[in-house]
C-alpha positions in Angstrom: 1.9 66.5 67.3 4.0 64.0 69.8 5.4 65.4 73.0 8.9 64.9 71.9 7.9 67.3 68.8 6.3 69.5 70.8 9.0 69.9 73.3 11.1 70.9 70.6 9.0 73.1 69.1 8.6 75.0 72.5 12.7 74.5 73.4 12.8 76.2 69.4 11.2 79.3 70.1 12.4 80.3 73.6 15.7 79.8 71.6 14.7 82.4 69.5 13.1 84.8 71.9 16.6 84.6 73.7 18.5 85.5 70.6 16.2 88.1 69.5 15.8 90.1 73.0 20.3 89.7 73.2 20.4 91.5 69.4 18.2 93.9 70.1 19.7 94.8 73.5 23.3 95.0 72.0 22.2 97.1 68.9 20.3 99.8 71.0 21.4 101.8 74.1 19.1 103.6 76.7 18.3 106.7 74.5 16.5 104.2 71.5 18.9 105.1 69.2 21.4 102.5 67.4 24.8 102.2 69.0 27.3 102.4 66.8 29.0 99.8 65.3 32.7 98.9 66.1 35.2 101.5 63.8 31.8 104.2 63.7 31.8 107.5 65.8 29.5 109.9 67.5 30.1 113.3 65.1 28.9 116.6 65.8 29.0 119.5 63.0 29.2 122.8 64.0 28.0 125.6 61.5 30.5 128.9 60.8 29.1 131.8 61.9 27.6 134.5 60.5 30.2 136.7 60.0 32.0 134.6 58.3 30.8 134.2 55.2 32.8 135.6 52.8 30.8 136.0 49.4 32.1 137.7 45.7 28.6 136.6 44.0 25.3 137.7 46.3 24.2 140.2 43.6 24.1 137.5 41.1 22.6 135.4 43.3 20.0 138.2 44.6 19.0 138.9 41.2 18.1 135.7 39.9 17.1 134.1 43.5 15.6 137.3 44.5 16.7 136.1 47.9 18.1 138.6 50.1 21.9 138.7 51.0 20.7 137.1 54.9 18.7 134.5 53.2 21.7 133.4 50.9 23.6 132.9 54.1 21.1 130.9 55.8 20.4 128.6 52.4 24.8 128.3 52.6 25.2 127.6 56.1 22.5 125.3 56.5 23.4 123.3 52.9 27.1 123.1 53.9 25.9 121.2 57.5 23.2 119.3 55.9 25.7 117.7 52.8 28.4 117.1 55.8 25.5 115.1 57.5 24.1 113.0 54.3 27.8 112.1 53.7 28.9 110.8 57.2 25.9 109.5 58.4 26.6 106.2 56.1 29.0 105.0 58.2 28.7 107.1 61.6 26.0 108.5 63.8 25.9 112.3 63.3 24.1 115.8 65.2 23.9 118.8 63.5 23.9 121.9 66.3 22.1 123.7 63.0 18.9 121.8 64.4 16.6 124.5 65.1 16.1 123.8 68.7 16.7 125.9 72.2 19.4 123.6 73.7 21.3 123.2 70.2 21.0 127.3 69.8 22.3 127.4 73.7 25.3 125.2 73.1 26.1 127.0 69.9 26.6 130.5 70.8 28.6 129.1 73.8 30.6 127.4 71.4 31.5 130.6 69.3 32.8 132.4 72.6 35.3 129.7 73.5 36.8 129.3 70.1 39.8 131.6 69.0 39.4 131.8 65.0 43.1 132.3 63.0 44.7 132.6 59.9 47.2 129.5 59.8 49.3 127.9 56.9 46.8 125.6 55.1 48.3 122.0 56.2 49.4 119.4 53.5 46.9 116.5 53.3 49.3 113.8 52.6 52.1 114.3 55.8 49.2 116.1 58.0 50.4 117.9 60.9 47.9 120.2 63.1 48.8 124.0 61.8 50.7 126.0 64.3 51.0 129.7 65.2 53.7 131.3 63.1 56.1 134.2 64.0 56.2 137.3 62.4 59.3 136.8 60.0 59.2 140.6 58.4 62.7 141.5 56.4 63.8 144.7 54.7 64.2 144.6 50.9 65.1 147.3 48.7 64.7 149.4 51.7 61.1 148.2 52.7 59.5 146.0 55.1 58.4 142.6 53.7 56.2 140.5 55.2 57.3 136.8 54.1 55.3 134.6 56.5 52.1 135.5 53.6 53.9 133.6 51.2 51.9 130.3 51.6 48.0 129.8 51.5 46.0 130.3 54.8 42.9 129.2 55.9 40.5 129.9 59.0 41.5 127.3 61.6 39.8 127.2 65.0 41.8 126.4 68.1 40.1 126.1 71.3 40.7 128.4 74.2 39.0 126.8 76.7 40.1 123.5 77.8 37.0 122.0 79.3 34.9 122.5 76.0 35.2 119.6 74.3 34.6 117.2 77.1 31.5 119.5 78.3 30.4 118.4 74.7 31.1 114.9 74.9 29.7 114.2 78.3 26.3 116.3 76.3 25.8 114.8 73.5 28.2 111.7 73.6 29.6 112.7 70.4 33.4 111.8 70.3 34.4 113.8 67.0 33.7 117.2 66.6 33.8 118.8 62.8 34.1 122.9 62.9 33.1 124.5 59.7 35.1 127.9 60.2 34.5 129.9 57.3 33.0 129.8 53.6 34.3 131.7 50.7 32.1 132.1 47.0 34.9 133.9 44.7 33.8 135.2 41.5 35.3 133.8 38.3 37.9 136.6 37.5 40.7 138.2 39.8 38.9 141.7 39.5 36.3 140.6 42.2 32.8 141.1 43.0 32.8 143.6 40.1 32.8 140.6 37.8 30.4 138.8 39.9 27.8 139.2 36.9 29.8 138.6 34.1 28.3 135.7 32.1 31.3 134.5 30.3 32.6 131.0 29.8 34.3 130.1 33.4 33.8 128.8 37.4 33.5 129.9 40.7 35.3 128.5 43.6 33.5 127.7 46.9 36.2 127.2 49.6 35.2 125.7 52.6 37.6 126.1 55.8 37.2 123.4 58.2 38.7 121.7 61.7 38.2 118.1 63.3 38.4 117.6 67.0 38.2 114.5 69.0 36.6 114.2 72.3 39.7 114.9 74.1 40.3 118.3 72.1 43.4 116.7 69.3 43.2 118.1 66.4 43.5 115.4 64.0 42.8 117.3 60.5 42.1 120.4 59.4 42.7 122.8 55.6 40.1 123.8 53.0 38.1 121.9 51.0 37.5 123.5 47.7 35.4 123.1 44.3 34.7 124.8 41.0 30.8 125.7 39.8 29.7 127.3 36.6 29.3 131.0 36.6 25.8 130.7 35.4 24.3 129.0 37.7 23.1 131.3 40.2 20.5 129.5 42.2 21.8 128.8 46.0 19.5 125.6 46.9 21.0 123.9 43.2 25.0 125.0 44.5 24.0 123.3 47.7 22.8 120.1 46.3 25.2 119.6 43.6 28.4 121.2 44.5 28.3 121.5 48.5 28.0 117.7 48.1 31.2 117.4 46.6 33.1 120.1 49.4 31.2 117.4 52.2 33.0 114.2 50.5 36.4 116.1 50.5 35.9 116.5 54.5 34.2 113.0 54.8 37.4 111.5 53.1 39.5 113.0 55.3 37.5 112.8 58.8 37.9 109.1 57.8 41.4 109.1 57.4 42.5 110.9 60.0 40.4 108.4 61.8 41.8 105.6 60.5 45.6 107.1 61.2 44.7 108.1 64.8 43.6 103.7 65.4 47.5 103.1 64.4 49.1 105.1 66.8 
């Protein structure tokens, strides 16, 4: 090899190093993980709790599963958190507080005490504006009281009482979207209940998912249900999760995206 070639060949690969070591240090930050791309975000999900899962079917689902009514709501609560993840982790990073670890258990009953849980008007997805507290608007007719504020559906909406929250979250975990899952519903095919919960009939279930998305500076940018029909013979929890809580997690996914988009033209 001449020298000219080999100077070349030598000014070739430093070029290369350079390139190699600039890519790699704009593609991961100090923690070793990716840093997101431009338009991606930092989301965290944050499970319902407990008691508020609100279920028309768990003797169906007890007799074929022969899971117990605790271990239905731990298969639910996890599945709903783990489809939300596989759905938005395509285009953003994502940390689910369902992670089974001593910080993330820490942070999450903390959480649930600074969070006030209500019954608002479920908001229209095509003109969204962030529910609000409604007035008691009770009338007399036919010489009795009538509540008329009930008139529309409701969902659980989550609205933060202490300010500081969401920041304390953000300067934790440097996630700068927060997705609350506020409450899940399982109603039964008929209107007669969980009496019907058994009844093996031609029909569907509804799973109804209530659900509210923070930014880092505490806006709420969307919230509502997110809702989906299953068979009423199918009564095994893990196969709801897989097939039907992934439908519920591209409803939200849509919409996270949206709002996300709409919040960039402002």
């Amino acid at each position: 090899m001449g020298e000219k070639q080999h100077r070349f060949y030598l000014s070739f690969i430093f070029l290369f190093c350079i390139l190699a070591l600039n890519a790699q240090h704009t593609t991961i930050n100090k923690g070793g993980e990716k840093a997101p791309a431009p338009g991606k975000h930092k989301i965290m999900l944050i499970p319902f709790e407990p008691r508020l899962y609100m279920s028309e079917i768990d003797y169906a689902l007890n007799k074929e599963s022969k899971l117990n009514s605790k271990q239905i709501k731990a298969v639910f609560r996890d599945g709903i958190n783990e489809q939300l993840y596989k759905s938005l982790k395509s285009q953003h990073q994502v940390i689910d507080l369902m992670d089974d670890t001593v910080k993330t258990k820490k942070d999450l009953a903390e959480i649930y005490q600074h969070l006030v849980l209500e019954y608002m008007k479920v908001p229209d997805q095509k003109n969204y504006k962030p529910p609000v507290k409604e007035k008691d608007e009770n009338k007399i007719k036919n010489g009795q009281i009538v509540d008329e504020s009930n008139t529309d559906q409701r969902f659980m909406n989550a609205k933060i009482n202490t300010p500081g929250l969401v920041p304390h979250l953000y300067k934790t975990y440097k996630s700068d979207i927060f997705v609350f899952i506020n409450q899940l519903d399982i109603k039964s095919s008929n209107s007669g209940g969980p009496a019907d919960a058994t009844t093996t009939t031609d029909g569907f279930r509804k799973l109804v998912v209530h659900y509210t998305v923070y930014t880092f500076d505490a806006k709420e940018i969307n919230s509502g249900i997110a809702e989906t029909q299953f068979p009423v013979a199918l009564n095994d929890p893990k196969k709801i999760v897989n097939t039907y809580f992934s439908k519920i997690a591209q409803i939200i996914t849509e919409r996270v995206n949206l709002a996300l988009a709409a919040s960039k033209t402002k």
